[in-house]
Structures are given as structure tokens and as C-alpha cells.
LOMI-80659 format. One record per atom (N, C-alpha, C): residue in one letter; x, y, z. Coordinates in steps of 0.05 Angstrom, whole numbers, plus 5000, padded with zeros to 4 digits. Atoms other than C-alpha are relative to their C-alpha. Layout:
! LOMI-80659
aXYZ
...
END
This chain:
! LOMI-80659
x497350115000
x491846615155
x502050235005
x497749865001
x498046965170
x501350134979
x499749775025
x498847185103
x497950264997
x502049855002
x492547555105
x499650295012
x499749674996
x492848395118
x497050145001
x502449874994
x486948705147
x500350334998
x498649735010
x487449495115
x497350085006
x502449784996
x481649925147
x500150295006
x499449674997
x481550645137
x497750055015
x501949824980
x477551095192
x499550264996
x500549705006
x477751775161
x501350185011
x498549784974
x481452005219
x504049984982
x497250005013
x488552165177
x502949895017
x497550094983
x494052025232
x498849675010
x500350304994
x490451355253
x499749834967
x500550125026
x489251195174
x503249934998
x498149974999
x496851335171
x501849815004
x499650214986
x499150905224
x498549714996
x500950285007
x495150335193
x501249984976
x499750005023
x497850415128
x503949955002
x496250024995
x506350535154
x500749635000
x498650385001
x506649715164
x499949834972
x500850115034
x504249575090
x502450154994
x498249835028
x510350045067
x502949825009
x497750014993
x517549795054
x501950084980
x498249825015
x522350325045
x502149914986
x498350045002
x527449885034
x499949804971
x499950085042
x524649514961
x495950215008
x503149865007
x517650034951
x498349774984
x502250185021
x515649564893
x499049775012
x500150274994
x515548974938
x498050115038
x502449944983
x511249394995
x496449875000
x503350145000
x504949045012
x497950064991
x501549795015
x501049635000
x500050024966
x499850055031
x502949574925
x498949744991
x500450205010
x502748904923
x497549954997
x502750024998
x495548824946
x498450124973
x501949815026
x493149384906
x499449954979
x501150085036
x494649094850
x499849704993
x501550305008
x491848404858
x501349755018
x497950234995
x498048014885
x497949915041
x501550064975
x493447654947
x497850125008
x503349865004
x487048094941
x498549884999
x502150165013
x481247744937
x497550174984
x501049855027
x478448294901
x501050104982
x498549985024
x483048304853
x501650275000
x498949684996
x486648884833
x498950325002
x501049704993
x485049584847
x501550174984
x498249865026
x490249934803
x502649744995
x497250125017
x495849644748
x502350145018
x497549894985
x503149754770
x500950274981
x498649675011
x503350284705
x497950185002
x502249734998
x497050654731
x501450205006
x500049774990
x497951334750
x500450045037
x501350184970
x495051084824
x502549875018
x497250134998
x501250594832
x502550155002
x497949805001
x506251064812
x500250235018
x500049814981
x504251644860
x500449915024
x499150164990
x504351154915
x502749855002
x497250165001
x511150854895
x501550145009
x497749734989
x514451564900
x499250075017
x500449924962
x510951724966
x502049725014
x497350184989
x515351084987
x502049984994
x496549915011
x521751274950
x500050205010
x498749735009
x521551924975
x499150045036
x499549954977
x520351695052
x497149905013
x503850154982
x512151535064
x500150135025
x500549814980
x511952165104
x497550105001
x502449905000
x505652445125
x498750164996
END
């Protein structure tokens, strides 16, 4: 479906990168896809980290602080 986000990492860091920049949004972080997923919201494997992990939080401020490379 069109809701559905296909997230495949390759190892290769600048193409991991560039798959990962469309999951981010600078403009609400908490409401970035990348978060959302992670932590369950449309996953079908459920969550991967809480929103007060450690995991979540390091991720949040890499997108408050620009999701530079």
C-alpha cells in the first residue's frame, strides 16, 4: 500500500544515507517516519525502540540538529 516504507540499508554509508533522508522531517522530528516506524507506529514488527529509549533520543537530536551526515 502506499502507506507502506520499504527501509533497506546496504552498508555502503552515503547510499544508506540517502535512503534514510526521506524518512526524516525536519520540520516536526517526532512525527518523522523514521521514529515513527521504529517504534511500532505501522511496523509489522513492532517496535524496535520506545520513544524514551536512549536509541530514539539520539536519533531525534540528529533531526533537531539538521540529519547531517
Amino acid at each position: 500500500s502506499a502507506g507502506e516504507v520499504e527501509w533497506l540499508l546496504s552498508g555502503d554509508a552515503a547510499s544508506d544515507y540517502a535512503a534514510t533522508i526521506p524518512l526524516i522531517d525536519e520540520s516536526d522530528p517526532n512525527g518523522s517516519r523514521l521514529l515513527q516506524k521504529g517504534s511500532g507506529a505501522g511496523h509489522v514488527g513492532g517496535a524496535i525502540y520506545r520513544a524514551d529509549s536512549g536509541a530514539y533520543q539520539t536519533i531525534l537530536s540528529w533531526i533537531e540538529q539538521g540529519a547531517l551526515p
